[in-house]
C-alpha positions, -999 to +999 in steps of 0.1 A: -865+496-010-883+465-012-910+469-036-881+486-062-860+454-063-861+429-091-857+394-083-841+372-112-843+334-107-820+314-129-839+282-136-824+274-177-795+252-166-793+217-177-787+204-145-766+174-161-747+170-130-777+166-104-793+147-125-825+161-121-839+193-132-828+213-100-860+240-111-884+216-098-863+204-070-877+208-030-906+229-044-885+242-069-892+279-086-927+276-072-912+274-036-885+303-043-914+325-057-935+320-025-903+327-004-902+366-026-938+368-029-938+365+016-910+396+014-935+414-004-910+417-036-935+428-067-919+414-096-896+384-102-888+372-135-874+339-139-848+335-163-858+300-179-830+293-205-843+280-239-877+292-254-889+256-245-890+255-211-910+285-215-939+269-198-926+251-174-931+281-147-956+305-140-954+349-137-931+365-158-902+341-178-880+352-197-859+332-223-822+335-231-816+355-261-803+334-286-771+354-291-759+351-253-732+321-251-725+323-213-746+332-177-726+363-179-741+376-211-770+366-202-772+387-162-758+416-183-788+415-211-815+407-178-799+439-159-803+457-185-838+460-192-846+462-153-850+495-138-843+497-102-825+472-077-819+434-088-814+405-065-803+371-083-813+337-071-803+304-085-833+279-090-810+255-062-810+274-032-827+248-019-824+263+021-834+300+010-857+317+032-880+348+033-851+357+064-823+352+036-842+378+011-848+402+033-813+399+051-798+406+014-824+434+004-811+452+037-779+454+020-761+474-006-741+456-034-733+424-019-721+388-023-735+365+004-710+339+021-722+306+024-718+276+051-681+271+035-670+312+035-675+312-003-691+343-022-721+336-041-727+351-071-756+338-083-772+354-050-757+391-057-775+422-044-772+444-073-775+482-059-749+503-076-749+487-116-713+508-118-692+484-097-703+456-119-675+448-140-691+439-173-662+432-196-656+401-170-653+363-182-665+351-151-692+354-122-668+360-102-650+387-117-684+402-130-690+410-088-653+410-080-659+450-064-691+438-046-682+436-007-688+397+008-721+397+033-713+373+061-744+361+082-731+328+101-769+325+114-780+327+075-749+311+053-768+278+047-794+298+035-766+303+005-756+273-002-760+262-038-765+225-049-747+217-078-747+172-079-759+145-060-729+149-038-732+184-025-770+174-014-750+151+011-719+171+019-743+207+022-768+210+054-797+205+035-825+227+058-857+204+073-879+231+064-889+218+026 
């Protein structure tokens, strides 16, 4: 159900390989928010990294807990104190829609595909908190029991943008 799901944005990287601070990129959180807010998602929290960049974004923020060394201590600590269902969103998914929400909160625990057939975790659709494996080292192992979701209409609405370079090798979508 919709208005039971969670959305975490992850917007505390250092973005040292884009060169820019991907949080404020093609609209940015702002844009991402708007995106949630048109699904009619009620809460999103936005997972800002230090205490610093505290207010640099607007609803609910949330810094990293001091003590958290990697983005899987710090998913396990968010989940944790959410009730409900959880999406996750990365800060660069620059070609996200409100079509790409609400194709993922149709699903169950899932990993999205993008353009390239790769599973995203930083766009898991957190359903059943048991198949997470939280003794993992890795995203990837963290969501290894989560089935793939492919949508070949929607995959570039997956994409993540990590440098300059993936900006020109990813189909960057017209709409921003």
């Amino acid at each position: 159900m919709i208005d039971m799901t969670t959305v975490l944005i992850f917007a505390g990287g250092s973005s040292t390989r884009m060169g820019h601070d991907k949080s404020t990129m093609f609209g940015g959180v702002e844009r991402i928010l708007q995106e949630c807010h048109n699904t009619n998602i009620t809460r999103t929290i936005t997972l800002c990294g230090p205490v610093t960049r505290k207010k640099m974004f607007q609803g609910e923020v949330w810094a990293d807990p001091e003590d958290c060394d990697s983005l899987v201590e710090i998913i396990s600590w968010a989940i944790d104190r959410i009730d409900g269902d959880i999406l996750l969103l990365p800060c660069d998914a620059f070609n996200l829609t409100e079509e790409g929400i609400n194709a993922l909160l149709e699903q169950d625990n899932c990993l999205p595909l993008d353009e390239f057939g790769n599973r995203q975790p930083l766009f898991a659709r957190i359903t059943k908190r048991a198949q997470i494996n939280l003794d993992s080292e890795s995203l990837n192992e963290m969501f290894e029991n989560f089935p793939s979701f492919c949508d070949s209409r929607l995959a570039s609405e997956f994409n993540n943008f990590n440098s300059q370079s993936d900006l020109k090798n990813h189909r960057l979508q017209s709409h921003r």
